[in-house]
N, C-alpha and C positions, 0 to 999 in steps of 0.2 A: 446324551448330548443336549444341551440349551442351543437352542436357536434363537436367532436376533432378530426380533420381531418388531423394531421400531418401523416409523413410517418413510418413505423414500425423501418427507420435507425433510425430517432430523439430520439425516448425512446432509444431504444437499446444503444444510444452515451451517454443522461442521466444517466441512469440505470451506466451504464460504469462512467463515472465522478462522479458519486456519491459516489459507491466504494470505488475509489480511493479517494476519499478525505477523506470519512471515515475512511478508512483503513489508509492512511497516520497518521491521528488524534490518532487513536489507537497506530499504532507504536510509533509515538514521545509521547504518553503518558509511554508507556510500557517505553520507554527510559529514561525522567523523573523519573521513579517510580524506575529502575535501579542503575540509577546514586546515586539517594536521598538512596537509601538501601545498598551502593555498592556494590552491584550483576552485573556478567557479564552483558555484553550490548547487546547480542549475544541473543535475543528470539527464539524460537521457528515460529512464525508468519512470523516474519522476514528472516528467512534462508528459508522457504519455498517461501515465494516471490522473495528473491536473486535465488531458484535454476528454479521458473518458469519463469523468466525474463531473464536468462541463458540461459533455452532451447531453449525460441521460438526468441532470437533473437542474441543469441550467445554471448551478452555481459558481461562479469563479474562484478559487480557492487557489492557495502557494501552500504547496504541503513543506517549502524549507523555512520553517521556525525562525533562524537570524535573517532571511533573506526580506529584503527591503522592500519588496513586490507587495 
């Protein structure tokens, strides 16, 4: 039997890039499904991610692409 012997940063950076991807997939879906309904672009998932990427790095960013912000 092989044992996995990497270090606890490598999952930890996985784990982390996965999220993120996922999470990305889900936003530009929920955006999709906005635009196609035309309902604001403005989620709920999304504003939360805009105000923890605010906190911890002080940037203001609009993660919706068309949106005018």
């Amino acid at each position: 039997m092989t044992e996995n012997k990497q270090p606890k940063w490598v999952k930890w950076v996985m784990r982390g890039l996965i999220t993120i991807i996922v999470s990305a997939g889900l936003l530009g879906g929920c955006s999709y499904i906005n635009r196609k309904l035309g309902v604001s672009d403005d989620n709920v998932l999304e504003e939360m991610a805009e105000r923890f990427i605010q906190s911890e790095t002080g940037l203001d960013i609009d993660l919706s692409h068309e949106s005018p912000e």
